[in-house]
Structures are given as C-alpha cells and as structure tokens.
MIBAZA-161063 format. One record per residue (C-alpha): residue number from 1; chain; z, x, y. Coordinates in steps of 0.05 Angstrom, whole numbers, plus 5000, padded with zeros to 4 digits. Layout:
% residues N
- NUM A Z X Y
...
//
This chain:
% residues 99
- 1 A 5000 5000 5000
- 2 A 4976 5033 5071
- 3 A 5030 5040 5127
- 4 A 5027 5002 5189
- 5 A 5049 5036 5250
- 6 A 5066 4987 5315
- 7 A 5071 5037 5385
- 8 A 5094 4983 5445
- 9 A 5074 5002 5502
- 10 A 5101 4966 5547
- 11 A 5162 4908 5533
- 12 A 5179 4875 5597
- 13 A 5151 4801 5622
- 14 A 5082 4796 5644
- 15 A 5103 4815 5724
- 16 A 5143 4864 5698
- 17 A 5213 4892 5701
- 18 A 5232 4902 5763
- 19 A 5204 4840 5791
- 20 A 5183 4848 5866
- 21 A 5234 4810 5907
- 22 A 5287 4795 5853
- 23 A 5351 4826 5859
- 24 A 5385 4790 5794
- 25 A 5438 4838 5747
- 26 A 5371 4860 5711
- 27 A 5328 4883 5757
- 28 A 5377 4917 5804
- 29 A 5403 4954 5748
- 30 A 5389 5031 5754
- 31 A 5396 5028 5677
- 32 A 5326 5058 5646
- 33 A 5327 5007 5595
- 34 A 5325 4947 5642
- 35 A 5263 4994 5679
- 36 A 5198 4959 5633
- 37 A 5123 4956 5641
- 38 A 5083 4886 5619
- 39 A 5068 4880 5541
- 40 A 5019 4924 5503
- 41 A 5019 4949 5437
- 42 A 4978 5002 5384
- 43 A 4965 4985 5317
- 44 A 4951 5040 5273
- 45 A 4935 5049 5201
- 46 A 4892 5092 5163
- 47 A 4836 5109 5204
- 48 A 4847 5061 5258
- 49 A 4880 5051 5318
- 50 A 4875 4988 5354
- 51 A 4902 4968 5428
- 52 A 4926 4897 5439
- 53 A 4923 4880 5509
- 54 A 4916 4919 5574
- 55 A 4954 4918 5635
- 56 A 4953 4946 5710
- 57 A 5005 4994 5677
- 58 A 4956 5020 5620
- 59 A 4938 5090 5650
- 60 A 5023 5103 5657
- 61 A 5034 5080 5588
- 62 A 4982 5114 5550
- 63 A 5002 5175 5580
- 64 A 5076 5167 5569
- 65 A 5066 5146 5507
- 66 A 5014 5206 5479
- 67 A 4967 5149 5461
- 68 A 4894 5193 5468
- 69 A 4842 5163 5432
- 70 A 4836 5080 5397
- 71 A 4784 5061 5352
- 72 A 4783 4989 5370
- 73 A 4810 4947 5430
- 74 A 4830 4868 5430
- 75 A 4831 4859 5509
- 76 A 4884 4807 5516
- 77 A 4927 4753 5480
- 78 A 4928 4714 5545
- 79 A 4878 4694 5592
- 80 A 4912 4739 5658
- 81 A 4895 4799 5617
- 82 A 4813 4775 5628
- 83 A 4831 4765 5706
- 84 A 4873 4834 5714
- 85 A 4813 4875 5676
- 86 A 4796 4915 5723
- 87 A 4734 4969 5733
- 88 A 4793 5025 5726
- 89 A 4819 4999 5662
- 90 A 4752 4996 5637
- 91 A 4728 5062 5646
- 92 A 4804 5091 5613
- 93 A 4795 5042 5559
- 94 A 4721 5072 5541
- 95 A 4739 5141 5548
- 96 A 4790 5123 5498
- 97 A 4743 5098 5454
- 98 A 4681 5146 5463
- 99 A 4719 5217 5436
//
C-alpha cells in the first residue's frame, strides 16, 4: 500500500489570521500559532505531488514550506479561489509545474 503525504500550507480562515480590523483574543495574540495564512494543501504520493487550492499567500508558503516543484494543480475548492487567481499566481504555479 503507497503512503500518502498531506503538507498544509496554510490553516487559517479564508481572510486569514490576523484579520484586518479585528482585535478579538486571537488575532491580537503575538502567539505564532494564532499567526495563519488561508488554506492550501500538497498531496503527495509516489510520483506525484498535487496542490489543492491557491491563495494570495502562495508564493510565502511555498517558500516556507520547501514546496519546489508539483506535478498537478486542483485550483480551488471554492469559487473565491477562481476570483483571487491572479496573473502572479499563475506564472509561480507554472514554473512549479514546468521543471
């Protein structure tokens, strides 16, 4: 049986954590933990690596995360992810996918 290997991304609501403008517990909190980009994750498993979703933050958390090269890409799970696609995603997302 073949391994499955889930990398999030990102964990926090779909604006974020910190919201702009809210000063609740959470998002004051100079904990690192409460500090969490919108959802993505990587799927990998024997010769594949697929991203689910992309966000504004996708550039950061590739990086961060050592995430270099994906095989496939399913662009969103909601329709926002469609609206936010911008040309700077893109262009990450194919080098991503050309090497």
């Amino acid at each position: 049986m073949s391994t499955i290997e889930l990398l999030f991304l990102g964990t926090g609501t779909s604006a974020g954590i910190p919201m702009i403008g809210c000063h609740c517990e959470v998002c004051s909190s100079a904990d690192p933990h409460d500090h969490r980009t919108r959802p993505s994750v990587v799927i990998s498993y024997p010769g594949s690596r697929v991203l689910v979703d992309t966000t504004p933050e996708l550039r950061l958390q590739c990086v961060a995360n050592g995430v270099d090269l994906i095989d496939a890409l399913r662009p969103g799970t909601k329709r926002r992810s469609m609206r936010i696609w911008a040309a700077d995603e893109e262009s990450t997302t194919d080098l991503l996918l050309e090497r």
